[in-house]
C-alpha positions in Angstrom: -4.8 -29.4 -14.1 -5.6 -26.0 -13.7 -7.1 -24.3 -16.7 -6.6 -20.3 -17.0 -10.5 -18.6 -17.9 -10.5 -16.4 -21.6 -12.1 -13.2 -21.2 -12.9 -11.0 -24.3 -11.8 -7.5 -22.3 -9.3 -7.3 -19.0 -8.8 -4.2 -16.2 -5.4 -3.7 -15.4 -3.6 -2.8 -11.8 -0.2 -2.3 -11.0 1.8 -2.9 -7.7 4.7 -2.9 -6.0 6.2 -6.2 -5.0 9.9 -6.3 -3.1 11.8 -9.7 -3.1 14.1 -10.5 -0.3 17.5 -12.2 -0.9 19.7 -13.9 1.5 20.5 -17.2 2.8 21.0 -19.3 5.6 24.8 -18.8 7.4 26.4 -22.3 9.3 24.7 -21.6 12.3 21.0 -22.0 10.4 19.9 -18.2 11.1 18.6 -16.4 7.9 20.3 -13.3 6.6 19.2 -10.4 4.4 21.9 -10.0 2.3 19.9 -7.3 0.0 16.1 -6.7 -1.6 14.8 -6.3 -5.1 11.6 -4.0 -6.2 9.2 -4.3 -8.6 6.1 -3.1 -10.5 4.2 -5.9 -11.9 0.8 -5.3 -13.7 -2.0 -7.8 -13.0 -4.6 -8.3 -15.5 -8.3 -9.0 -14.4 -11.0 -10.2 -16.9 -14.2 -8.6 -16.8 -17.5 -11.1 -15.9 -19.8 -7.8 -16.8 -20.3 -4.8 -17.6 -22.7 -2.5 -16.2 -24.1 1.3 -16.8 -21.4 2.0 -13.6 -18.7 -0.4 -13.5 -17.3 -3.9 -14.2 -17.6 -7.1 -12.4 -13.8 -8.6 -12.0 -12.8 -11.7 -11.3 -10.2 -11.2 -7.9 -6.9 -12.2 -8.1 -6.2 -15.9 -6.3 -9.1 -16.0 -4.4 -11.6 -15.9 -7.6 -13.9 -14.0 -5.8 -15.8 -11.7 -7.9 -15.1 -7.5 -7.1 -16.9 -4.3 -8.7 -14.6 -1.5 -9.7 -16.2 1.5 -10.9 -16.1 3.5 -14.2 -15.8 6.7 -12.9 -14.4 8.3 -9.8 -10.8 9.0 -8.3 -10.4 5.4 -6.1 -10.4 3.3 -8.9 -9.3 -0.8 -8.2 -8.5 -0.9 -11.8 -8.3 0.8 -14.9 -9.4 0.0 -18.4 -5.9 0.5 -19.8 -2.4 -0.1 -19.0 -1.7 3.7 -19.0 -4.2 4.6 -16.6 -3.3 1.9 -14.5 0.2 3.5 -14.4 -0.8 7.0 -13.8 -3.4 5.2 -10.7 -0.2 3.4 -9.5 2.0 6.7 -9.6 -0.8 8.6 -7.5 -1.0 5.6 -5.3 2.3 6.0 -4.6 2.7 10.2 -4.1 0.0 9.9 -1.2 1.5 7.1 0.4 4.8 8.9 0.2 2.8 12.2 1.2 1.3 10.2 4.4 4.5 8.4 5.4 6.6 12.0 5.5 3.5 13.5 7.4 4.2 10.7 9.9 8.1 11.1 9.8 7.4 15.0 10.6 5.2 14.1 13.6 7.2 11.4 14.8 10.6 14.1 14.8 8.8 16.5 16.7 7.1 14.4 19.0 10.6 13.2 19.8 11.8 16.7 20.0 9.3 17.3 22.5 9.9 14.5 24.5 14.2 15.3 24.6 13.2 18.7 26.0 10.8 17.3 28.9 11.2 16.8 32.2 8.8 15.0 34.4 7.9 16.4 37.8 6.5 13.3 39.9 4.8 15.6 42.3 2.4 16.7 39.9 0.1 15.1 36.8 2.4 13.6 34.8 -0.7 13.8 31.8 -0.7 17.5 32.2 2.7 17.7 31.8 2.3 15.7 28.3 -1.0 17.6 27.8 0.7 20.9 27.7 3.9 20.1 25.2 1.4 19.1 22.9 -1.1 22.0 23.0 
């Protein structure tokens, strides 16, 4: 039987899990009826301590991971607040990134509407110059 480890002092982390809900119709296909979100905190016990981090033991794995003290990319954070305000940040840039992409993606699509190709030339220099 598996026996959970005691630690004296944990890091904490939280993330976003989605659940998928559905079922299977008559003819045995799967359907996604609807999804479900999440933020679950995960608790990791500390092995050490050192002068510039922790030792963690990982999640399933049970492999061990440093996570620093200091610095802005922390893995996990001594307390259940910061681990909130790291998860909140995590999340702005990934939202930040993903509407970056979103803008490209429009105009690159704009772009392309507007083109025409002319097979008697370059076809790269044609792309070449929309994108200059």
């Amino acid at each position: 039987m598996f026996q959970e480890k005691q630690f004296d002092k944990y890091l904490y982390r939280y993330n976003g899990h989605s659940y998928s809900h559905g079922g299977f119709d008559q003819w045995g296909e799967y359907k996604h009826s609807y999804s479900t979100y999440k933020v679950l905190l995960s608790e990791y016990g500390i092995i050490k301590e050192t002068a510039k981090g922790f030792w963690i033991e990982g999640d399933m794995t049970q492999e061990k991971r440093f996570v620093r003290k200091e610095g802005r990319k922390k893995y996990a954070a001594q307390t259940k607040e910061e681990a909130l305000k790291d998860f909140i940040a995590r999340r702005k840039k990934q939202i930040s990134i993903f509407e970056s992409r979103l803008a490209r993606a429009k105009r690159e699509l704009e772009i392309s509407q507007k083109m025409t190709v002319d097979e008697s030339e370059n076809e790269m220099e044609d792309l070449i110059e929309c994108f200059s």
